[in-house]
N, C-alpha and C positions, 0 to 999 in steps of 0.2 A: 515741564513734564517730559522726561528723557523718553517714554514707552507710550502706548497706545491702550486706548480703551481696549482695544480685542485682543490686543498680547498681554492681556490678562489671564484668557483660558491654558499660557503655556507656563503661567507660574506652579511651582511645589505647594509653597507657603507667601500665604497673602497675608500683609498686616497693616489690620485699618488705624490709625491713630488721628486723634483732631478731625473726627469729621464721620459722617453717617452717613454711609454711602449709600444702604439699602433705599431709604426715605429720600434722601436729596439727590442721586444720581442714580437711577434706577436704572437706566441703559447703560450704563455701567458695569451693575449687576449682573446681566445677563451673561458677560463673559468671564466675571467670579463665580457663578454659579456651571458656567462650562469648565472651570478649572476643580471645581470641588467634586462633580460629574466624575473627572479620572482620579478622586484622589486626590487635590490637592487640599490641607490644612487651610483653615479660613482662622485666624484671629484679629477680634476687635477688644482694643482697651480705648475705656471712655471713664469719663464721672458718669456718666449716665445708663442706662439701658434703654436702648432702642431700640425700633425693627433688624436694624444691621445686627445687634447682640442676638438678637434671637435666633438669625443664622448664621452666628459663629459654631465654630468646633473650641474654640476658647474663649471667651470672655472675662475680662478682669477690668476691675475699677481703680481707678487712684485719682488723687486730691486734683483739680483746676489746677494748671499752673505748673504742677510738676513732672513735664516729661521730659526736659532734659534729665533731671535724677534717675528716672528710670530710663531711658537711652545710656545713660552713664554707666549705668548699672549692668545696660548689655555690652558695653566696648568691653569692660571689665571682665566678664562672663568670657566672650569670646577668647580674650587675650590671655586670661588663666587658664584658659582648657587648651589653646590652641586649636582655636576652631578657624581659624584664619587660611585661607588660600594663599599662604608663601610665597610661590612663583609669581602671582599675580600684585601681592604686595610690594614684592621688591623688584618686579620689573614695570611698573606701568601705575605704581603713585609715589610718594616722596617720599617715604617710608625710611629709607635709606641718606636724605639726605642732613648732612651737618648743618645744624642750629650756631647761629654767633654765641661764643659766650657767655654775653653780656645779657642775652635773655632769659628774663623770669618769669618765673607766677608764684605769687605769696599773697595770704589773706584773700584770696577774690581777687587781687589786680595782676596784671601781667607788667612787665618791666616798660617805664616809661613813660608814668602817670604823673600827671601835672595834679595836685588837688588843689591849685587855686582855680585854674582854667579849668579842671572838671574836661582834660583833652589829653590823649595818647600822643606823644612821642614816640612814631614808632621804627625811629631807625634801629634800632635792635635787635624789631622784629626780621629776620635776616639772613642769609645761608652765609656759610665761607665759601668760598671761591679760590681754582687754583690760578695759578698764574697766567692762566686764558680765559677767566672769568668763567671758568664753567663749576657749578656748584661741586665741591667736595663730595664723594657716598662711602658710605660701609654698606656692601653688598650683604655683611655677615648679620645688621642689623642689632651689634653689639655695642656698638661707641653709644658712651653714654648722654652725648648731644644730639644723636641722628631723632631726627623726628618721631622715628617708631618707640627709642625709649623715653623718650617725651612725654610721648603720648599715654606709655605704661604708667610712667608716674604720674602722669596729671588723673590719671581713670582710674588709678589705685583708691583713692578715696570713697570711691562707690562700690562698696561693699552689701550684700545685700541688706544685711541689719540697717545700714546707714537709708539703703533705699526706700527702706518697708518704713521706716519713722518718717522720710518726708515726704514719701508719696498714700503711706496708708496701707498700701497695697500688701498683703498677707506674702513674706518668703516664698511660699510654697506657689502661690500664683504667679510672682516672679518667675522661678525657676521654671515652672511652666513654659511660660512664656521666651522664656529664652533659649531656651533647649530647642523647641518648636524652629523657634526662627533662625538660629545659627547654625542650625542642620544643611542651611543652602549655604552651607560654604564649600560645601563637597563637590566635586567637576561636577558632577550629573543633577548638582541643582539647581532652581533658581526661586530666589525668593524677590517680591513686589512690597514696595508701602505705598501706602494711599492715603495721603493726607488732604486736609479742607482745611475753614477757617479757623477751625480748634485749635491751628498749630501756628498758623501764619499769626491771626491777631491778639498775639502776646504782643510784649514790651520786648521781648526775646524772642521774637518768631524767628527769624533769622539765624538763632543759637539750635534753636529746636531743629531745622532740616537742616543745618550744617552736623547735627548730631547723629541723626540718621544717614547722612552725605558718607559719615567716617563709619559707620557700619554697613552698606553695603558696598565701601570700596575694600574694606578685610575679609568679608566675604564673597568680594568679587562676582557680585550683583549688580556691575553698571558695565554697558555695552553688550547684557546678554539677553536674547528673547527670555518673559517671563521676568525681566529683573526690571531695574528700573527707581527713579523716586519719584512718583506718580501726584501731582497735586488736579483735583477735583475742582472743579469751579463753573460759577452759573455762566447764564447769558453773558455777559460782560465783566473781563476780568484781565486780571494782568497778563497773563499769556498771550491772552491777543494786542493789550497793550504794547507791550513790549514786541511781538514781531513786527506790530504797524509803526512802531515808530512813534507813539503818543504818549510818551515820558518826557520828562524833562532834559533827561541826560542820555539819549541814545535816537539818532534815527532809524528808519528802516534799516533791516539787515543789520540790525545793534553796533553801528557803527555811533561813536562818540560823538556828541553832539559839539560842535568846535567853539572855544570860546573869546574873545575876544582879543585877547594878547595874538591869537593865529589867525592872523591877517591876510594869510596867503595860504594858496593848499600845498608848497611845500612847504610851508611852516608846520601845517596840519600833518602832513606825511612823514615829519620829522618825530612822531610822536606814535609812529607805527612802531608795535612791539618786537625786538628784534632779541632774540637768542644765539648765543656763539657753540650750545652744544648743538654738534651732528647728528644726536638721534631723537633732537626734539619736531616734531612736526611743525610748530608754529604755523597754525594757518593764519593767523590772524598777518604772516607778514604780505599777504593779499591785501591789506586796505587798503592800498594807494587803487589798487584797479577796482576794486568794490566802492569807492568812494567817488572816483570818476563816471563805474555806470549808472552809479544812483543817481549824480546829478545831470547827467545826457536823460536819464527817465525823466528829471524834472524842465528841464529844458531844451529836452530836442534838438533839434538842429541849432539855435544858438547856441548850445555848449560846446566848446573844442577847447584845445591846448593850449591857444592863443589866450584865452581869457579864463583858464583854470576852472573851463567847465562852466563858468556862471558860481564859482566855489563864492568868490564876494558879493554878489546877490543876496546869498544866504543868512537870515538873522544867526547871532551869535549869543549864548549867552555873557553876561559882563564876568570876568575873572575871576572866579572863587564863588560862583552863585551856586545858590542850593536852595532849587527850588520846588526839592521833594515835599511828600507828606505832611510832616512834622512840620516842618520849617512854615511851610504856608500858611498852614492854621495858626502858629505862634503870628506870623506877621499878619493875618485875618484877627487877630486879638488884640494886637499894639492898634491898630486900624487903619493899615497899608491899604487895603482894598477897600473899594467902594461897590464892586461886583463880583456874583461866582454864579459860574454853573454847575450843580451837579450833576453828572451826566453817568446816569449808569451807575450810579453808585448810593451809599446810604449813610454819609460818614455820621451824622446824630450818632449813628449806634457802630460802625465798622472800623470807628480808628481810637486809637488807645487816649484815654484821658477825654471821654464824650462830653463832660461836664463841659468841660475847657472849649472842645467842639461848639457845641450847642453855643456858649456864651461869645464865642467870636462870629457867631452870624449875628448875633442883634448887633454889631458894629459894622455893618452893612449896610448901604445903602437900597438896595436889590440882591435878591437871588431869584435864581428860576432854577425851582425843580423836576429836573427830563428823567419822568417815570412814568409807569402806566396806571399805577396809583398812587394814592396821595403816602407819604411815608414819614420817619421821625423828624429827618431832616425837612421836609414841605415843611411839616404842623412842628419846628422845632419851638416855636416861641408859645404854644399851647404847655407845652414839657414844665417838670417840676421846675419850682423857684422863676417862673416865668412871668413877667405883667407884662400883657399885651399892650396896653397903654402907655407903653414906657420904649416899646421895639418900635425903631426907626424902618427896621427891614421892611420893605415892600417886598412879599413873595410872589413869585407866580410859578403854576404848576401847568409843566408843559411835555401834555402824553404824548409824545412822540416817540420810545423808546420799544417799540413793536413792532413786529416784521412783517405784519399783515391785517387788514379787516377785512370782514365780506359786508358788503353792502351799505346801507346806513345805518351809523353807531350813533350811540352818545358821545360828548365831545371828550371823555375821560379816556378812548378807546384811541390806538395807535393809529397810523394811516401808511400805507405801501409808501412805499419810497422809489420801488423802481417797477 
């Protein structure tokens, strides 16, 4: 979330996609509804109609599934009218810089596709570089490898006729909608998106807010109050995942989790990102000293110089591990694990291929599910194609995932923690 709930009310043009923000984030609302108060354009596109449609200034529907088509459809839009903030483009994203090339896209793949391994080879993917290693640019945005006309021919394709067949969505409601939103490319504007799970839990969620990423950097809607790419979420959720440090590849302060070939922390610090242009910022070449004070936080006064901090205290993960998402549940199906917690989460129903989900917990020995009530994942082995007489899984359902009770509850009810 680059913006804030309440630098909501300085947007022009708010756009809701993947997510119902009136219904599921109603404090939220409060400061779309202070931005609509002066004037500002409110749209939401969904498959659905919800309370949030009902206090748009626009609403349009298209098919499940298809909003990068229609994102596509606006880079396109933007790019043909010149609705794009220039200055902003070619000073301050890559817009300008030279592609290798030996880089492609044909048929759906980009250059580099192994189809036996079903895996990118992606040295290709690549800039030129002059003699000081600093990337090659055409400021003029003319060369026909720079990024920006890259980008023109890859978004050429979405066309509105092409958009309206695979999203549904009527031309005329497009253009709508586009005109609306690309109006904040003007200095004196700023436009906001506000996405939820509608967009995240595709197979391409990923595709979806890097789609939206490349529309409000052409319109120069990041870094400005009222701008922003705003993702919505409950109690527990990546956002806080990921600033705490509770991912598999990142600790607090999104420093990379080190893994075992980096033995040593300047092994570790050899692998700080380092840039040879002079008008790059590069913060990130602070990790050495953000990686030091994380671990004096974990270890206090035994950590010093002498002993790299307590850096080899720290578990590592083994070489090449990957132990996202996907990957877990694949190996929760071969039948790596004999235990899971779910903690804050619902994955029965919140990760892509539930079936597959569902079917890797009865190769379980145990789960315990930390919820405040019972959910798909608890009662996963009640679910279709399910014989309980046949699931080894021992479950238990354990409410602790609430930030408070008054008095005496039943035992389904949270309990304070501090």
């Amino acid at each position: 979330m680059t913006n804030h709930y309440i630098d909501f009310r300085n947007a022009d043009v708010i756009l809701n996609m993947g997510g119902n923000v009136a219904e599921n984030h109603p404090v939220s609302f409060k400061w779309i509804q202070a931005a609509k108060d002066k004037g500002a354009i409110f749209i939401h596109v969904d498959p659905r109609f919800t309370r949030t449609s009902t206090k748009a200034d626009i609403f349009v529907r298209l098919r499940s599934g298809t909003d990068i088509a229609f994102l596509g459809g606006m880079i396109k839009y933007i790019l043909d009218n010149n609705l794009y903030d220039e200055f902003y483009v070619k000073n301050y994203t890559n817009a300008s810089f030279i592609v290798n090339p030996k880089y492609g896209f044909d048929d759906g793949l980009f250059s580099g596709y192994d189809p036996n391994k079903r895996v990118y080879d992606k040295s290709t993917w690549a800039l030129e570089k002059d003699e000081n290693g600093i990337p090659k640019r055409d400021m003029s945005l003319q060369d026909p490898r720079c990024v920006f006309q890259l980008l023109k021919k890859h978004y050429s394709r979405y066309t509105p006729e092409k958009v309206t067949e695979i999203t549904g969505t009527p031309t005329d409601d497009l253009l709508k909608v586009y005109k609306a939103y690309s109006s904040t490319g003007a200095p004196d504007k700023a436009g906001t998106v506000l996405y939820a799970m509608g967009w995240c839990q595709h197979t391409v969620g990923v595709q979806n807010i890097r789609a939206m990423s490349i529309i409000q950097t052409l319109l120069s809607n990041m870094g400005i109050a009222g701008g922003g790419i705003n993702a919505l979420r409950g109690e527990s959720n990546v956002q806080g995942s990921t600033d705490a440090g509770l991912l598999f590849h990142i600790w607090p302060a999104y420093l990379p989790t080190p893994q075992a070939h980096l033995a040593t922390l300047v092994d570790y610090n050899k692998t700080t990102p380092a840039s040879k242009d002079p008008r790059s910022v590069n913060w990130w070449k602070n990790r050495p000293k953000y990686i030091a004070s994380y671990l004096k936080s974990v270890f206090g006064e035994k950590a010093n110089k002498e002993n790299d901090f307590g850096y080899g205290w720290m578990p590592k993960l083994d070489t090449g591990q990957d132990a996202s998402w996907l990957n877990l549940f694949d190996e929760m199906y071969k039948g790596t694990f004999t235990g899971f917690f779910a903690w804050g989460m619902n994955p029965a129903c919140s990760g892509a291929h539930s079936g597959k989900v569902r079917q890797a917990m009865t190769k379980l020995d145990w789960m315990v599910n930390v919820n405040v009530f019972d959910s798909e994942t608890g009662s996963f082995w009640k679910g279709p194609g399910m014989d309980p007489k046949k699931i080894k899984t021992e479950v238990f359902q354990l409410p602790c995932a609430a930030v408070a009770i008054q008095g005496i509850q039943p035992t389904w009810r949270g309990q304070t923690r501090w």
